[in-house]
C-alpha positions in Angstrom: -23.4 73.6 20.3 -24.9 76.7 21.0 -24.0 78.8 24.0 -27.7 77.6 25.5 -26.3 74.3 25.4 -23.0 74.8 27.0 -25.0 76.1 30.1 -26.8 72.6 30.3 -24.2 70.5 30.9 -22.3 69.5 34.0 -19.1 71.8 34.8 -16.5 68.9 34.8 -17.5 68.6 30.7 -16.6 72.6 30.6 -13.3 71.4 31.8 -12.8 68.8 29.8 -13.4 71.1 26.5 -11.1 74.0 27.9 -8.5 71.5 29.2 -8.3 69.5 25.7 -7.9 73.5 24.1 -5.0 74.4 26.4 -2.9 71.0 25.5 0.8 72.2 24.9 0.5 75.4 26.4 2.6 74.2 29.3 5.9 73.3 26.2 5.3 76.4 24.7 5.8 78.6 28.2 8.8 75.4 29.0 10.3 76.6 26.0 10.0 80.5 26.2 11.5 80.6 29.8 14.0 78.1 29.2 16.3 81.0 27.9 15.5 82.9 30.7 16.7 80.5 33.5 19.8 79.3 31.7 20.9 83.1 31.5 20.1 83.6 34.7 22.2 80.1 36.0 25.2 81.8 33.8 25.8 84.8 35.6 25.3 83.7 38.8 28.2 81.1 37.7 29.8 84.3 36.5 29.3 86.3 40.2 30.5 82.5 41.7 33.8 82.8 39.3 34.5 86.4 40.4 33.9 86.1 43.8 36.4 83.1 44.3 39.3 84.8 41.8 38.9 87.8 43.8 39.6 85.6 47.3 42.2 83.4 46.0 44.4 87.0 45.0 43.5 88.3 48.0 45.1 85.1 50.0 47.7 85.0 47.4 48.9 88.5 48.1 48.8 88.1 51.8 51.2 84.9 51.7 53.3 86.7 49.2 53.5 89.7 51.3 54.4 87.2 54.3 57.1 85.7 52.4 58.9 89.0 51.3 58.7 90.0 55.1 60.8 87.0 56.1 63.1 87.3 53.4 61.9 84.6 51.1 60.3 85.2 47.4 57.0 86.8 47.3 56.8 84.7 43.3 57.1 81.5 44.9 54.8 82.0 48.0 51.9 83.8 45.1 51.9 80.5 43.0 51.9 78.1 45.8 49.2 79.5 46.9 46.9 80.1 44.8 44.3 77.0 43.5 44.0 75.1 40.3 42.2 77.5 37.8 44.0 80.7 38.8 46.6 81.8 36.8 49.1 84.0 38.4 49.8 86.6 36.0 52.6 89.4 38.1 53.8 89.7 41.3 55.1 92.7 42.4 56.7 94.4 45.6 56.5 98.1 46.3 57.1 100.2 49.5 59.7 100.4 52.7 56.9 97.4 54.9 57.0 94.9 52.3 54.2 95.5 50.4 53.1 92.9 47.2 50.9 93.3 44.4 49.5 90.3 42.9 47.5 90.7 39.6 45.4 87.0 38.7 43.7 85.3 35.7 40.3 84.0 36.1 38.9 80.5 35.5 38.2 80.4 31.7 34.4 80.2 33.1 34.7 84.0 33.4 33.7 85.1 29.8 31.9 88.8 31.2 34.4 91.5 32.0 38.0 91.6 32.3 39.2 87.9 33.6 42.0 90.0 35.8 41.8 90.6 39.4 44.7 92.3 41.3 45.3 92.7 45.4 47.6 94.2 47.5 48.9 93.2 51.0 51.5 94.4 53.6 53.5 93.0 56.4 55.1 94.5 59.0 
């Protein structure tokens, strides 16, 4: 068919030819952003990893900080607090108002950066 005789016929056959050219194209642009997304789905797991570390040494220092104030073990009051997945790593106190430093091990999800978070607290 000459390009005379593609102007003759009905627009919907137009579509037809160019729609029966452009099978697979959809796979092929599947495919080539599939990368993309799942790299994209890991670090926000990452950033979800980091963020929750972070808050669980954060709490963790703050009850071990409690504890030394009253006397008790700032060690003891660090692990029990602290949720399944976050390894205590050190605990230790520093200054005249009980002051703790807790240092934490990230979920083994957390494969970008260093998988160590550390906080500080102190109680009156």
């Amino acid at each position: 068919m000459t390009s005379r005789d593609l102007s003759v016929l009905p627009s919907r056959h137009r579509g037809a030819r160019r729609a029966r050219r452009e099978r697979g194209t959809a796979s092929l642009e599947f495919v080539g952003l599939l990368p993309v997304v799942l790299i994209a789905m890991v670090l926000v797991l990452q950033l979800f990893a980091a963020a929750y570390t972070a808050h669980a040494a954060h709490q963790s220092a703050r009850d071990a900080a409690r504890a030394y104030s009253l006397g008790e073990s700032p060690q003891a009051a660090a692990e029990a607090s602290l949720p399944g997945g976050v390894d205590l790593v050190s605990v230790s106190t520093f200054g005249p108002h009980h002051g703790v430093r807790v240092v934490v091990r990230a979920p083994s999800v957390l494969k970008i950066g260093d998988p160590h978070f550390s906080s500080e607290a102190t109680m009156p």
